[in-house]
TIGU-542766 format. One line per field, with one value per residue (C-alpha): x, y, z. Coordinates in nm, 4 decimals. Layout:
px: c(X  ...)
py: c(Y  ...)
pz: c(Z  ...)
This chain:
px: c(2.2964  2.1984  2.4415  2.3539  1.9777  2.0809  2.2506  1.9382  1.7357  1.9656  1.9737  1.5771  1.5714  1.7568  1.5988  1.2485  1.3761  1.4047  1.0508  0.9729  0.7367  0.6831  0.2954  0.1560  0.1413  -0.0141  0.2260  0.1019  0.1686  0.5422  0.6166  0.4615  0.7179  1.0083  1.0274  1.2315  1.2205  1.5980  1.7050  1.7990  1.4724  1.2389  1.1161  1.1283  1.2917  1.2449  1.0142  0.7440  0.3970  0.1177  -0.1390  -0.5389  -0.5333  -0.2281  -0.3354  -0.6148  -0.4013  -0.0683  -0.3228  -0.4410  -0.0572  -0.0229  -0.3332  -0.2680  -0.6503  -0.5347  -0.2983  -0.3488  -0.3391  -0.3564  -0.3421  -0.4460  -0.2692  -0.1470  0.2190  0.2455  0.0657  0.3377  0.3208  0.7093  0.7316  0.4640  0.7026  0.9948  0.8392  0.6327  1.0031  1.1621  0.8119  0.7923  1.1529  1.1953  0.8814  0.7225  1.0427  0.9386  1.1173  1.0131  1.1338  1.0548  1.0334  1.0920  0.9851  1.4041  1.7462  1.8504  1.5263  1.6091  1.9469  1.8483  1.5431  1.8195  2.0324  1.7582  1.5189  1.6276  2.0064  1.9195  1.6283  1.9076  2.0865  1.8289  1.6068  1.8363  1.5596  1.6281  1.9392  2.0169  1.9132  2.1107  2.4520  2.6213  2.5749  2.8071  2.9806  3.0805  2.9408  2.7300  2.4965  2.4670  2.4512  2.2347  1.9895  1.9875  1.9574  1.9960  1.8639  1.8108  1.5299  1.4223  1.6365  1.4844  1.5578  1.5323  1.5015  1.4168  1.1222  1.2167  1.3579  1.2150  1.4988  1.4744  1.1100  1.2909  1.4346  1.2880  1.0567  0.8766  0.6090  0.5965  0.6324  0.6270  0.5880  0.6388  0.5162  0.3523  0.2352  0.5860  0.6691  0.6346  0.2848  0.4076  0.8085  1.0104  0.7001  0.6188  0.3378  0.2543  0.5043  0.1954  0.1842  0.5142  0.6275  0.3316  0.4721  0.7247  0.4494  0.2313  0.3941  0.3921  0.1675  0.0953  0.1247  0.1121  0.1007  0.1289  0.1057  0.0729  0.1430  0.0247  -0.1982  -0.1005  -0.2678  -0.6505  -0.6147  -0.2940  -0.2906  -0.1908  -0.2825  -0.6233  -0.6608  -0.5330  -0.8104  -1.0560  -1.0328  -1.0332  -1.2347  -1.3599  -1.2364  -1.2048  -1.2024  -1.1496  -1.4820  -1.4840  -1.7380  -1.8712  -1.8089  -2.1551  -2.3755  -2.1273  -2.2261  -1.9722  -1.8312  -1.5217  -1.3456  -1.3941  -1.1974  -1.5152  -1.3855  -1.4725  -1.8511  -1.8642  -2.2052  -2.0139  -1.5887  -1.2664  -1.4048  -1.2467  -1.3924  -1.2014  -0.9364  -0.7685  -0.6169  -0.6269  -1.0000  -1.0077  -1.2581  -1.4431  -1.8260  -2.0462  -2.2161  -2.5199  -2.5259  -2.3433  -2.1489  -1.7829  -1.5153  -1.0840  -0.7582  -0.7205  -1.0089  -0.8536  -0.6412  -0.9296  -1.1481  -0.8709  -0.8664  -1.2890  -1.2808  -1.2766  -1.2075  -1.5323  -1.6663  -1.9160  -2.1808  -2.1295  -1.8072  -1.6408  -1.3022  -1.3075  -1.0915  -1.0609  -0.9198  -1.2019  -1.4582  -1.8482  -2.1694  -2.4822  -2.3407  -2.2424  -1.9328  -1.8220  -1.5378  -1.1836  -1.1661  -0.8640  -0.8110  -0.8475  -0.8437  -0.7632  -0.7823  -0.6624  -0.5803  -0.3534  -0.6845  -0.6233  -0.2514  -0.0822  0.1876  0.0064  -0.2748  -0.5326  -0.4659  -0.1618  -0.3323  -0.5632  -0.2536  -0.1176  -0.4885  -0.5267  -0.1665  -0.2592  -0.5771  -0.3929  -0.1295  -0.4010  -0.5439  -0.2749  -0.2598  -0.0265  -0.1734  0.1227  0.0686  -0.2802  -0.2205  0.0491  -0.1942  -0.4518  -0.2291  0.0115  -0.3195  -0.5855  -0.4569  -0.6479  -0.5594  -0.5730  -0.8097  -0.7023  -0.9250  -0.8597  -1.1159  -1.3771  -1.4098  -1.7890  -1.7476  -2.1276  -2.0241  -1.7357  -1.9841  -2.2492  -2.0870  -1.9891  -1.9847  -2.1143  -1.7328  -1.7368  -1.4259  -1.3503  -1.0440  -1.1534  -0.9648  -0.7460  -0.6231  -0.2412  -0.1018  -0.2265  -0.0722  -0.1858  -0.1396  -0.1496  -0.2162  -0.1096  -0.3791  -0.3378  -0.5865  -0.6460  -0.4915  -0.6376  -0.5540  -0.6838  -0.6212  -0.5850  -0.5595  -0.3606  -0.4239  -0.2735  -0.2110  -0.2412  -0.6019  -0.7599  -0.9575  -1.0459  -1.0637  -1.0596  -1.0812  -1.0597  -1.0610  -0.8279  -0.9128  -0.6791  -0.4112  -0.0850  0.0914  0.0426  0.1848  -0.1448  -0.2620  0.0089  0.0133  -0.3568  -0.2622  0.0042  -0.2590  -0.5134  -0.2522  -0.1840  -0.5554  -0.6236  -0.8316  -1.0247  -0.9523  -1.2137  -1.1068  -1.0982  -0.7367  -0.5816  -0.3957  -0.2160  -0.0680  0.2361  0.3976  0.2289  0.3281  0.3176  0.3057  0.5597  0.5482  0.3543  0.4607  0.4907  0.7315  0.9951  0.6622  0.6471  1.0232  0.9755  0.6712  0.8651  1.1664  0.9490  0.7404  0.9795  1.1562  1.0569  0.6603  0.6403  0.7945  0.7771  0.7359  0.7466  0.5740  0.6876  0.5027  0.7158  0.6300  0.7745  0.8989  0.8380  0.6033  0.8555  1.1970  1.3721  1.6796  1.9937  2.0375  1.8571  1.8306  2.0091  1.7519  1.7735  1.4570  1.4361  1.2598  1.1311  1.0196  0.6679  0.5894  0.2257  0.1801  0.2875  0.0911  -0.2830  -0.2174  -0.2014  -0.5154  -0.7496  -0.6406  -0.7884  -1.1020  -1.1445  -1.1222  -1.4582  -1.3713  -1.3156  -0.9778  -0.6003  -0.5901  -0.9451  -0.9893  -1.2956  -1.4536  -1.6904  -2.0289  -2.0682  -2.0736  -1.6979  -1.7155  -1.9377  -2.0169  -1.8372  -1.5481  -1.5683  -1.6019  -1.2809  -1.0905  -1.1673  -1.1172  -0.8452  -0.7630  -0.5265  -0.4409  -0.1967  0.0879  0.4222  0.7703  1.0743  0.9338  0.7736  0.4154  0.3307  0.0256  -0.0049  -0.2513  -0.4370  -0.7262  -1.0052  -1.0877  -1.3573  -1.2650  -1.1204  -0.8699  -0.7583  -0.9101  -0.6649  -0.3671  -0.4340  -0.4536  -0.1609  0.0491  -0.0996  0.0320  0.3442  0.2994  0.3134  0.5780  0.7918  0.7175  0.7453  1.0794  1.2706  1.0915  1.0871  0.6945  0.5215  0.1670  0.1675  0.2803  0.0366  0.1678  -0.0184  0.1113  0.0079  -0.1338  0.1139  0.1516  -0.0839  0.1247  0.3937  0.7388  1.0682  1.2923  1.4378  1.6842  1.5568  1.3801  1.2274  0.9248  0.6773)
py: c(-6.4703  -6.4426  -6.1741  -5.9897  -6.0281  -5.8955  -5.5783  -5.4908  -5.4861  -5.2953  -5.0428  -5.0183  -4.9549  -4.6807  -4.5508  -4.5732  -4.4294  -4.0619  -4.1221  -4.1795  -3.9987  -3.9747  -4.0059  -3.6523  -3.5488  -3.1987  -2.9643  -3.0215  -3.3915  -3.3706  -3.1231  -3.3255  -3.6161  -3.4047  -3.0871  -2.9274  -2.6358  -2.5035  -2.4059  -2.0960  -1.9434  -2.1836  -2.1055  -2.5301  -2.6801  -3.0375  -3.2011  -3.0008  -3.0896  -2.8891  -2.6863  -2.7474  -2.4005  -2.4315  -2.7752  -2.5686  -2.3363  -2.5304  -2.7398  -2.4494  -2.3463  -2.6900  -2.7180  -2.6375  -2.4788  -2.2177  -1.9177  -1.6775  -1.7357  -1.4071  -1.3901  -1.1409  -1.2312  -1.1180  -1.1565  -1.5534  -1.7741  -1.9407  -1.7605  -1.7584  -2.1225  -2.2276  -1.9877  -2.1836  -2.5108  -2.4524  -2.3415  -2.7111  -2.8617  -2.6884  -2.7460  -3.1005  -3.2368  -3.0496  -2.9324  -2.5980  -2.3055  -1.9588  -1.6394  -1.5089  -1.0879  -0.9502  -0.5260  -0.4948  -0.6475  -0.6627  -0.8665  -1.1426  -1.1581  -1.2477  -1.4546  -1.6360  -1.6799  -1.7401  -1.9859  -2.1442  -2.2186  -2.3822  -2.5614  -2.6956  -2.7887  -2.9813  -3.1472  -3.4246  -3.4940  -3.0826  -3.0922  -3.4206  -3.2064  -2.9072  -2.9991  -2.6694  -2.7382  -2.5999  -2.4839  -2.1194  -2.1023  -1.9123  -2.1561  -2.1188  -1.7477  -1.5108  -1.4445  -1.7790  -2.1550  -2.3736  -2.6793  -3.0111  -2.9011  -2.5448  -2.2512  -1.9797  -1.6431  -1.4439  -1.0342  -0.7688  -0.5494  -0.2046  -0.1559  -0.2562  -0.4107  -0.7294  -0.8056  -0.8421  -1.1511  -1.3824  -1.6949  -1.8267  -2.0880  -1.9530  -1.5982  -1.5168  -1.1878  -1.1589  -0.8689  -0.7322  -0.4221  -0.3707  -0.2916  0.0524  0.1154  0.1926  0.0411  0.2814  0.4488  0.1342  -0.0219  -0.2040  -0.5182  -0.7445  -0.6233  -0.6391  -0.9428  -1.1585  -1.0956  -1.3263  -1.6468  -1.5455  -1.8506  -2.0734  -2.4181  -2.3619  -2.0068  -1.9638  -1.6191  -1.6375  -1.2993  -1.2887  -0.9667  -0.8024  -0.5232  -0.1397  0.1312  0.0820  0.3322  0.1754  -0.1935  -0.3787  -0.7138  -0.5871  -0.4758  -0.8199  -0.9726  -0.7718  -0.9074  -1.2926  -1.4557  -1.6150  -1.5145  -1.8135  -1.7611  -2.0447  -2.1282  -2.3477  -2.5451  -2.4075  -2.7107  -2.6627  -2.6279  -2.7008  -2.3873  -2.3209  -1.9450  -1.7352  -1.6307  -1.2445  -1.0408  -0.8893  -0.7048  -0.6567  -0.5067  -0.6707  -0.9442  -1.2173  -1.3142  -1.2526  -1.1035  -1.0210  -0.9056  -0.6048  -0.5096  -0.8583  -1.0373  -1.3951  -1.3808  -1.3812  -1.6460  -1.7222  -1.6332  -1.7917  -1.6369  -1.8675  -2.0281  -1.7601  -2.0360  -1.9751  -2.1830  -2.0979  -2.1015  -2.4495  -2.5676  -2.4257  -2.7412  -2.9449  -2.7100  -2.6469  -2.9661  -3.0066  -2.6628  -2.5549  -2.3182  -2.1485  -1.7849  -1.5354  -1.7028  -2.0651  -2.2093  -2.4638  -2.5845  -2.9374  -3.2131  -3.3037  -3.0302  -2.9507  -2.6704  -2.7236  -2.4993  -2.7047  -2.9861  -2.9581  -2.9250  -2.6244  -2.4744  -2.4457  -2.0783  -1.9289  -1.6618  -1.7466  -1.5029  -1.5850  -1.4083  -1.5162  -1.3619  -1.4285  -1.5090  -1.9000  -1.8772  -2.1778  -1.9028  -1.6347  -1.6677  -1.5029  -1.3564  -1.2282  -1.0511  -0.8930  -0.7989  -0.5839  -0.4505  -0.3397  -0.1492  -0.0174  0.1075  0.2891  0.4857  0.5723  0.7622  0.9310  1.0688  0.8055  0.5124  0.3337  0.0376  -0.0036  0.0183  -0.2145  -0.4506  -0.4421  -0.4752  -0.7639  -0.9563  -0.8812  -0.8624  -0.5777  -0.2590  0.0503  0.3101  0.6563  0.8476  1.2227  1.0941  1.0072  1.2777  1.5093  1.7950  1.7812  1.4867  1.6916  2.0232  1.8169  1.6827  2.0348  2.0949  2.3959  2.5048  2.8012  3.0027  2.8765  2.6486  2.3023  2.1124  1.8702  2.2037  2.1979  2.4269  2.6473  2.7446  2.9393  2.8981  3.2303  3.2495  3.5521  3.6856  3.9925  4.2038  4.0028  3.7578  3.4199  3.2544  2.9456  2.8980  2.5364  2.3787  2.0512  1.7936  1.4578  1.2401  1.5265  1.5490  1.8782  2.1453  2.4598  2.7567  3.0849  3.1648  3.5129  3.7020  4.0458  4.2352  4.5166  4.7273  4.4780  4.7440  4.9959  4.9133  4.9344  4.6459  4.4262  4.6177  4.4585  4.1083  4.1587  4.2866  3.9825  3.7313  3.8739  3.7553  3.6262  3.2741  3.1876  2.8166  2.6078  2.7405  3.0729  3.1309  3.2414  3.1067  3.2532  3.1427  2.8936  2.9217  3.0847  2.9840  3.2364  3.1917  3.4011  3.2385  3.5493  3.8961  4.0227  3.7812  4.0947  4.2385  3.8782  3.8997  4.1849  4.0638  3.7919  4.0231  4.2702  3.9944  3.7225  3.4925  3.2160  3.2885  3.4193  3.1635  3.2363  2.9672  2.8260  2.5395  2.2938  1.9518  1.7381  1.4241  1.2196  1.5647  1.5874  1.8544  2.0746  2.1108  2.3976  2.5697  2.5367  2.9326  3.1917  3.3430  3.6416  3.8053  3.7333  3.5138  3.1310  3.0519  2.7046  2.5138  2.2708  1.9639  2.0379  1.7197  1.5248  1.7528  1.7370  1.3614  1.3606  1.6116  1.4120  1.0899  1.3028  1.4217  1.0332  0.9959  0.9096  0.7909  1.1065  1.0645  1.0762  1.2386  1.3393  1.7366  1.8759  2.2015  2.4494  2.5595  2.8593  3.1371  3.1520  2.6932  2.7715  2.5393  2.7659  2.6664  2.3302  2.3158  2.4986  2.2480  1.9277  2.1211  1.9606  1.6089  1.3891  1.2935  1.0418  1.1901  1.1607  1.2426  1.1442  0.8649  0.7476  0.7376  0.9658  1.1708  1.5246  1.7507  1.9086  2.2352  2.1747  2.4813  2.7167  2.6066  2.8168  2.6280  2.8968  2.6703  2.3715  2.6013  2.7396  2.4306  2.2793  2.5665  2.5543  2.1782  2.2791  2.5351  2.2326  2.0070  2.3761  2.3049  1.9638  1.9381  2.2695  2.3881  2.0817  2.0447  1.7708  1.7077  1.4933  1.7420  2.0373  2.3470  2.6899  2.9512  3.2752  3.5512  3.8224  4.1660  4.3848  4.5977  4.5788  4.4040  4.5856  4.4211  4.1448  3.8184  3.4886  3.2975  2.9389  3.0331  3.3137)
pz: c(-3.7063  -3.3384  -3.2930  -3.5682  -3.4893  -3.1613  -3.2667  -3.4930  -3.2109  -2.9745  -3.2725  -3.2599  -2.9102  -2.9206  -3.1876  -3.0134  -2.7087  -2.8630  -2.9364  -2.5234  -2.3419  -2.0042  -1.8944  -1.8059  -1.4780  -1.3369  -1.1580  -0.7798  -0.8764  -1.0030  -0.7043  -0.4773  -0.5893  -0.7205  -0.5370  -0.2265  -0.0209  0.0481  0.3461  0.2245  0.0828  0.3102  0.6644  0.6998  0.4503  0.3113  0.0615  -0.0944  0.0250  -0.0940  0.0844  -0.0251  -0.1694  -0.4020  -0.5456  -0.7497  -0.8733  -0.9689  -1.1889  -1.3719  -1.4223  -1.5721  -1.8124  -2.1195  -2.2046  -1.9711  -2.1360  -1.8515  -1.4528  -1.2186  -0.9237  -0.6322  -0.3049  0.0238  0.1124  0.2601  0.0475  -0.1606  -0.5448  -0.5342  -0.4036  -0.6809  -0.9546  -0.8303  -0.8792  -1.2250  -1.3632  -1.2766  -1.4246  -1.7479  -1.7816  -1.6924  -1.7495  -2.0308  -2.2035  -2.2452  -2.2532  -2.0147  -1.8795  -1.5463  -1.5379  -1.2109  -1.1322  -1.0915  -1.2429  -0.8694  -0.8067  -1.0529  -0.9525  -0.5767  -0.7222  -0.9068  -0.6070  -0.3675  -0.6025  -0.8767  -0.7806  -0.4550  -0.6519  -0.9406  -0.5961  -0.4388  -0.6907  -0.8749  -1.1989  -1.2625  -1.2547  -1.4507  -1.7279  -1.6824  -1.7738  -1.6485  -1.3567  -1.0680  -1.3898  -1.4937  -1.7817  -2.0675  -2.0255  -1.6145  -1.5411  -1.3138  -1.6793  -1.8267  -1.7411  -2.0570  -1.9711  -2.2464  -2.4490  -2.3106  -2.1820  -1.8971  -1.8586  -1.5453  -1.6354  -1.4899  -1.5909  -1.6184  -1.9611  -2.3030  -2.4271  -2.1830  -2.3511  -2.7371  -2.9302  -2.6827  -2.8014  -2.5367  -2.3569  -2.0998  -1.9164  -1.5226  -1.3818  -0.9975  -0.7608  -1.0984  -0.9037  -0.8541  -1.2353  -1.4010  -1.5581  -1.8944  -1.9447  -2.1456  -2.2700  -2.4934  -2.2786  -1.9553  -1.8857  -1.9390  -2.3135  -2.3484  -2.2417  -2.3600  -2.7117  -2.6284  -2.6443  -2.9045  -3.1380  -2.8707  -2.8912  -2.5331  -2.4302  -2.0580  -1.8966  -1.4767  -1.3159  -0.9848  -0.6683  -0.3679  -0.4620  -0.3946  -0.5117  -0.6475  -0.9331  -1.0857  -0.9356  -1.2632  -1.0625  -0.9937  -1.3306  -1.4683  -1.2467  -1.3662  -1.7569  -1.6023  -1.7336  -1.4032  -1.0650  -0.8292  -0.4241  -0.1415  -0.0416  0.3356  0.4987  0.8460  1.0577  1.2521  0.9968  0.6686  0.4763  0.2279  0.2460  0.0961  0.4418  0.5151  0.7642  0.9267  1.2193  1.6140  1.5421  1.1978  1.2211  1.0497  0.9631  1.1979  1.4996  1.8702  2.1566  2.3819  2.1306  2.2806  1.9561  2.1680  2.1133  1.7793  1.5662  1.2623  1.3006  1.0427  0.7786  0.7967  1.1609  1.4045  1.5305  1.5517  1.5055  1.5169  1.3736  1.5002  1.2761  0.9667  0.8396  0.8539  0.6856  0.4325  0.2986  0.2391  0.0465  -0.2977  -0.5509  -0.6512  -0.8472  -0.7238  -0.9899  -0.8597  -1.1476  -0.9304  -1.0047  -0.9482  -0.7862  -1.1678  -1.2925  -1.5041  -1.4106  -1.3920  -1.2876  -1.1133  -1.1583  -1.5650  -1.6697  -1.8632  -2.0924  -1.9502  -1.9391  -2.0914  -1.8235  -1.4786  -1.1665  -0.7881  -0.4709  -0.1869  0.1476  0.5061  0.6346  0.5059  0.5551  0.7524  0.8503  1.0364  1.3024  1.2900  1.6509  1.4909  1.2300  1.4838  1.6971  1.3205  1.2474  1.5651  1.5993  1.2044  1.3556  1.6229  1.3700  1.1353  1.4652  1.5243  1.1637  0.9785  0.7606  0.6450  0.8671  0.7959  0.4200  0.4220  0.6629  0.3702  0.0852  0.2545  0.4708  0.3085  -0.0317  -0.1485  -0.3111  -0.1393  -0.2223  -0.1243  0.1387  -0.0389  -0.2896  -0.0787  0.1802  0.2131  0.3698  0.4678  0.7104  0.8761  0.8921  1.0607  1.3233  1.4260  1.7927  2.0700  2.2224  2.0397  2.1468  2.4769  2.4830  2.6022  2.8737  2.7282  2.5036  2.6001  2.3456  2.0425  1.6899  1.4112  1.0338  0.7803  0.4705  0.2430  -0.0305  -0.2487  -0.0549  0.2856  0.5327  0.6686  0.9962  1.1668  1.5102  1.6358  2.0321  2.0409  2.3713  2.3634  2.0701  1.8759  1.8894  1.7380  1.8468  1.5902  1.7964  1.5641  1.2063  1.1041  0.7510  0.7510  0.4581  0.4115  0.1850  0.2322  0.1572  0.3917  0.7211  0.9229  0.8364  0.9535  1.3068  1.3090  1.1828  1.4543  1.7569  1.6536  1.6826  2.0506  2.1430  2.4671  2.4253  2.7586  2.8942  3.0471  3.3533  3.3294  3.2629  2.9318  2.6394  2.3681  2.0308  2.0865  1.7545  1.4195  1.0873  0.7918  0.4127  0.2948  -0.1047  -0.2426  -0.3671  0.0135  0.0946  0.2699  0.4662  0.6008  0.6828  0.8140  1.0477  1.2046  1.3089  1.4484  1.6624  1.7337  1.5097  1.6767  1.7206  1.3840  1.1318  0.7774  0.5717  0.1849  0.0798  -0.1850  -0.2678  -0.3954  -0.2813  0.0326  0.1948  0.5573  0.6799  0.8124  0.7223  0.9924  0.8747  1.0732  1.0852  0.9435  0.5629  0.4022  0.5150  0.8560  0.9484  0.9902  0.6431  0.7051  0.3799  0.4273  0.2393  0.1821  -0.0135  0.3257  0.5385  0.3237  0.3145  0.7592  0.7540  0.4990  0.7103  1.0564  0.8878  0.8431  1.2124  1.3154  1.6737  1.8872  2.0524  1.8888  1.6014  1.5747  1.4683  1.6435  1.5199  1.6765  1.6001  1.4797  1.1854  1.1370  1.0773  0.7713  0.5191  0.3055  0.5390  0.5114  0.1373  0.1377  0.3729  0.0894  -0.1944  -0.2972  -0.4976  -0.6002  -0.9302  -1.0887  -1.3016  -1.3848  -1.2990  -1.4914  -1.5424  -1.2387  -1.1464  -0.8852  -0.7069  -0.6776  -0.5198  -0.7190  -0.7179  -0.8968  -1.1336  -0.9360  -0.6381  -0.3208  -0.0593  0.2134  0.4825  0.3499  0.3556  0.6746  0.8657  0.6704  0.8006  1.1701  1.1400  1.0390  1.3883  1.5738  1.3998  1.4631  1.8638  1.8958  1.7011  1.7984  2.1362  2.3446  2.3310  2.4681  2.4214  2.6954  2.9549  3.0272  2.9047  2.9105  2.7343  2.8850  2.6959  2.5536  2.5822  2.3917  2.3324  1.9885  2.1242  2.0977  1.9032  2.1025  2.1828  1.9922  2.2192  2.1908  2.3605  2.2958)
């Protein structure tokens, strides 16, 4: 009877026991206890331990009010960490099943290899429930995990046919600015792949990436439909007022400021006080800070959100933005030290490191200058050197453009660092046809140009449009006044092309047609008329009847617009109707003068070279020579 007694209630237990249930814990709470950073994927490895910023945030992943999380962040703050982590939680803790949707298949392979294999590796209550593991096995591959109770798959994001036949809790997208716009022409990845959870209990959509481009961030634009957007708010420590941390800059009032371009110096000045306060401070701070929106939602320690004081409605989307500005793993003397070498390439023409510094640090898109550009501002700040070369002139081309009834040269002087002088514009109207003309394109382009000191100059190296109807005249021209002064040139803009590309020898037709990425070379010119510090890279012009506004208006003409190739999203310059751009083209081919010096004459801004005027008189066909 005993026994029997005994058996009956061995046979309950085990029958209660599929009815168990763990008690509910949030998600910085199980990785706190159950999570590891590999060695492989980890700067330090060893037991997770979250920061005060990702506490907020892994508790909204968690909460089950909350279908949507996005979130705007530089590079460094832990999204991929938190991705790993939420994976092992939803699948071990919650039981529920997800896919994680990377911009590439190669990305999810390595995310696979990098992230969730060392994390079935290193946390034992995730892998208790994945029985294939260290197995080959359907089951255990680099798309799918099939774990007790929930499966994940890992795809990547650039074909439609990795968003079907999938039911899901839960979907991740990682780098979403990294994905196409519209996937196989049947809608963003967002749209596509949020299908998946639509039957789901608890659908949970986490999007998170580093911003790019303003007009096509998909982040940004994710952000923008939150329902509330959420920012780090810190106290001062002198006067405790709490503030969202800004970058500010060296002659900014309030944020990250330095004093003489020295990165060491760098502080935090207060928005309310003017007291500063450093790097140092920042742990501390970290930890007596809080999630909070523009209009005053907090998020609180309770997971729950409130406004004066009252609690309010778990919104179901919710935005964050965070930047490297808060980031355990870069100083802010360090980001100083990249702003202020961004800062010094954008000068010099080039803003790649300054856009990668905003998109990667600050964590914010990046708006393109060619739309914002007056030519009022550039015609203003014209100055009185009329045609007299100034001093630090070291060298001067020319850029021609080729119109049915007229020609139209700009004349530029380059010192050092490539900054810009305009020296000479001049209209040529004239029958193209007839071979007068030309001898008096030829005689202008001979001009003498007076240096500071009383010595002369004349044109280096002159580029010439040759893509018109008079393409053999401009042949013709560069024979008869030297292959290498005259270079007659085709542009093409397809993106990413350098500005010049020389030929190795010359054409059928004997000249040395060089082809010119215009789209390369508008994008170096718009970033110069930005300049607003005279120095490298700044283009100076003169003042006087020839710089007319009409000039000006001319050299901003153009815009660029978002299209696309095969496929791909790219940006194209483009004329608005009405408009004129001869003053655009000309000083596009002028800088293509230039790149012709530097690259196949041995020129050197940084050495002082004069080239002497030339003879008036028409050359005799001659020898190449490198140097007019």
């Amino acid at each position: 009877m005993i026994e029997t007694q005994e058996n009956v209630n061995r046979t309950i237990t085990k029958g209660l026991t599929t009815l168990e249930t763990v008690e509910p814990i949030t998600l910085s709470e199980w990785a706190d206890k159950f999570f590891y950073l590999s060695p492989e994927s980890s700067g330090e490895s060893g037991q997770w331990e979250c920061l005060a910023y990702q506490r907020g945030i892994m508790n909204c992943i968690s909460n089950d009010d909350i279908e949507v999380i996005t979130w705007q962040k530089s590079a460094r703050t832990g999204y991929t960490k938190i991705i790993d982590a939420a994976i092992g939680y939803f699948a071990e803790h919650k039981k529920r099943s997800q896919v994680v949707y990377q911009p590439t298949d190669q990305d999810a392979k390595d995310f696979v290899k990098d992230e969730i294999d060392t994390m079935l590796r290193d946390v034992p209550c995730v892998q208790k429930i994945f029985p294939d593991f260290d197995k080959k096995s359907k089951n255990n591959t680099l798309n799918k995990k099939v774990f007790n109770g929930s499966t994940v798959d890992i795809l990547g994001g650039t074909t439609p046919r990795n968003y079907r036949r999938l039911t899901k809790d839960v979907v991740f997208y990682d780098e979403l600015d990294g994905f196409d716009d519209d996937v196989g022409g049947e809608g963003s990845a967002t749209a596509l792949g949020d299908t998946r959870i639509t039957t789901s209990s608890f659908p949970k959509s986490i999007r998170g990436s580093t911003p790019r481009l303003k007009t096509t961030s998909q982040v940004e634009a994710s952000l923008n439909e939150a329902d509330v957007v959420l920012r780090y708010y810190l106290p001062c420590p002198h006067c405790e007022t709490m503030q969202y941390l800004s970058w500010g800059g060296d002659k900014a009032e309030h944020g990250i400021k330095w004093e003489n371009d020295d990165p060491e110096t760098a502080h935090y000045q207060c928005n309310n006080c003017d007291n500063s306060f450093y790097y140092k401070d920042l742990t501390d701070l970290m930890d007596k800070g809080h999630w909070q929106s523009e209009d005053e939602i907090i998020l609180g320690d309770d997971d729950y959100f409130y406004q004066d004081n009252e609690r309010v409605p778990t919104p179901v989307h919710v935005g964050f933005l965070l930047w490297a500005g808060y980031s355990i793993f870069s100083s802010w003397s360090k980001l100083v030290s990249e702003y202020l070498k961004a800062i010094d390439q954008s000068k010099r023409g080039s803003n790649s490191k300054l856009k990668t510094f905003i998109n990667t640090r600050l964590g914010e898109s990046w708006e393109d200058v060619a739309e914002t550009i007056n030519p009022n501002n550039i015609y203003n700040r014209r100055e009185h050197y009329s045609h007299i070369i100034p001093e630090n002139v070291r060298y001067l081309t020319a850029g021609i453009d080729t119109q049915d009834d007229r020609f139209e040269y700009i004349v530029y002087g380059w010192g050092e660092h490539e900054e810009c002088y305009a020296i000479d514009y001049v209209r040529l109207y004239g029958d193209l046809s007839r071979e007068q003309i030309w001898s008096v394109l030829a005689e202008k382009l001979r001009k003498q140009y007076v240096r500071h000191d009383g010595s002369l100059m004349g044109i280096g190296t002159i580029c010439h449009d040759s893509g018109g109807h008079y393409a053999d005249e401009v042949y013709k021209f560069s024979k008869d006044n030297g292959l290498l002064w005259v270079i007659p040139i085709k542009g093409y803009s397809e993106y990413g092309k350098p500005v010049i590309t020389f030929p190795t020898k010359r054409n059928a037709k004997g000249v040395y047609l060089t082809m010119v990425g215009t789209d390369n070379a508008k994008n170096i010119i718009y970033q110069r008329l930005e300049i607003q510090d005279v120095g490298a890279g700044y283009i100076h012009f003169p003042n006087n009847e020839d710089f007319n506004q009409g000039f000006f208006n001319q050299l901003v003409s153009e815009r660029k617009e978002l299209t696309y190739s095969k496929g791909k999203r790219v940006f194209k310059w483009v004329l608005p109707k009405g408009r004129r751009n001869e003053a655009l083209d000309c000083s596009v081919y002028a800088l293509a003068a230039l790149r012709v010096a530097q690259q196949h004459k041995g020129l050197d801004l940084l050495q002082e070279v004069v080239i002497k005027s030339t003879t008036k008189k028409k050359p005799k066909k001659r020898k190449e020579s490198w140097i007019k």
